[in-house]
N, C-alpha and C positions, 0 to 999 in steps of 0.2 A: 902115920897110921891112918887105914882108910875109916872115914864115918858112914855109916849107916850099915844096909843088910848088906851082905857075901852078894855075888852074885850067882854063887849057887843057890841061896838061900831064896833071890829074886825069881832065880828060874823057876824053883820049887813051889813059889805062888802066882805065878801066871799061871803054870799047867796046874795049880787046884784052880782057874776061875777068877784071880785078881789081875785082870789087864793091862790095867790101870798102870802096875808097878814095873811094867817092861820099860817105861819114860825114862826111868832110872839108869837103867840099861843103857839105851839112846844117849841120854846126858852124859852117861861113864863114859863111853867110846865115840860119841861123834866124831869127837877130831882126831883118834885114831884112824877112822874110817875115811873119812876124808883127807887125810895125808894122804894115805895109801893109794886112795883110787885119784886123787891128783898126780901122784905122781903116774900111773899107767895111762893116765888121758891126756894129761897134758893140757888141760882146760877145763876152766873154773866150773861153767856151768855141765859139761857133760859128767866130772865129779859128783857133784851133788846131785844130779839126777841119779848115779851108779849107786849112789849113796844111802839113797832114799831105797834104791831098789834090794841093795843088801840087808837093810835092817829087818824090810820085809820078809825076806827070806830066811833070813836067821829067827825072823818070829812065829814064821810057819813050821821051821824047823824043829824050835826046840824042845820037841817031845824025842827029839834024837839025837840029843847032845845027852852023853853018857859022864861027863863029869872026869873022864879019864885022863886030861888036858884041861891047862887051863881056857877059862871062855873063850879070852883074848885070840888063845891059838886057833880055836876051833871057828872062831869070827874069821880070821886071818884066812881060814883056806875060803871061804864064803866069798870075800872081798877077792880072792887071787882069783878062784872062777869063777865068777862072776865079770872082772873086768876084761877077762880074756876072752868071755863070750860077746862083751861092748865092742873088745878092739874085733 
């Protein structure tokens, strides 16, 4: 069983104002994100820079993540173009 808030529930407080609580976010999926764009790079550090650059995006984004999927899915298309715009 997962501990602490949904990550709807996290989403729901950044966009009122709580920033802070997106770290959470970060920490749930990092190494999600970083499988994934290692495996499209094929190299450690151009990974974690792709890395860094998708969280950003998905934190600018998610005043339009509609909740209709799960996060994870809707991370996953962010990370998919996103690395295809690296390679």
């Amino acid at each position: 069983m997962s501990t602490g808030p949904s990550d709807s529930e996290i989403i729901s407080l950044v966009l009122k104002g709580d920033h802070n609580v997106y770290a959470t976010l970060v920490d749930r999926y990092k190494s999600y994100v970083f499988t994934l764009t290692l495996r499209f790079t094929k190299n450690r550090e151009d990974a974690e820079e792709v890395s860094q650059d998708i969280f950003i995006k998905a934190y600018r984004s998610l005043a339009d993540f509609k909740g209709t999927a799960k996060f994870s899915t809707w991370l996953y298309t962010i990370v998919n173009t996103t690395c295809i715009t690296f390679l």
